[in-house]
N, C-alpha and C positions, 0 to 999 in steps of 0.2 A: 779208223774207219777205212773200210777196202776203196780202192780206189774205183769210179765209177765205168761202168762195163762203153763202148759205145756208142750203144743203143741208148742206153741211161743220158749218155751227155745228148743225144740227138733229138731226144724225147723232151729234153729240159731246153735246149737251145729254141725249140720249136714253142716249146709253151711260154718263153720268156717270150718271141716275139708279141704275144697277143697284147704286152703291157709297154706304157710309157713311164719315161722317172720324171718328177716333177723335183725340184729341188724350194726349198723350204730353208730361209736364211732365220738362226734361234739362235739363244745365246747359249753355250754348255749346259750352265744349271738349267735352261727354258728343257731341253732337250732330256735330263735326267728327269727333269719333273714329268713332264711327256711318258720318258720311256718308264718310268716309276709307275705312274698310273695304268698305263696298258697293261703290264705286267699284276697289279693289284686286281683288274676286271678278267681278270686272264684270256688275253689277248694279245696278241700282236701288236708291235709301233703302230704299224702300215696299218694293221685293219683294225685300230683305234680313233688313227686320223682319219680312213676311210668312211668309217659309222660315225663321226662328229662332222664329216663334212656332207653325207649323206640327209643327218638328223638336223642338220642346220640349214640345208635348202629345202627339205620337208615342208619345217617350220615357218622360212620366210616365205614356199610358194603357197602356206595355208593363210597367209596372215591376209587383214581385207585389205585392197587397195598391193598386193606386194607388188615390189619391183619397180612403184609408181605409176602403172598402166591403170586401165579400168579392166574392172570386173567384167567377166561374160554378162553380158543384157546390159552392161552399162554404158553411158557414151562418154568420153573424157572431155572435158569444158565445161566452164562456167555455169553455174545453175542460174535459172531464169528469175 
């Protein structure tokens, strides 16, 4: 692969800013399992754990009562 022009590296250094790394401690096989699966949905690690962690706060901000708060129109405490 040729090497990148640098406009190319200036273009990418710029667009890497807009992202943070979060690090994520797994154990090898956790990590092959991981990267087996994303690869099986054809996807990416990153936009595997992306869309599981996306689909997983969906999920807990539709569930009733999520997060332990009260619901809109609801008031938290004790029923009379």
């Amino acid at each position: 692969m040729p090497e990148k022009t640098e406009a190319q590296k200036k273009a990418q250094k710029k667009y890497m800013e807009k992202f943070v790394e979060v690090k994520v401690r797994m154990t090898p096989e956790r990590r092959s399992a991981v990267q087996a699966h994303a690869e099986a949905q054809g996807e990416s690690t990153t936009g595997f754990i992306n869309r599981a962690i996306d689909e997983t706060m969906e999920r807990d901000n539709a569930a009733p009562g999520a997060a332990g708060g009260a619901t809109e129109g609801e008031i938290a405490g004790p029923s009379d």
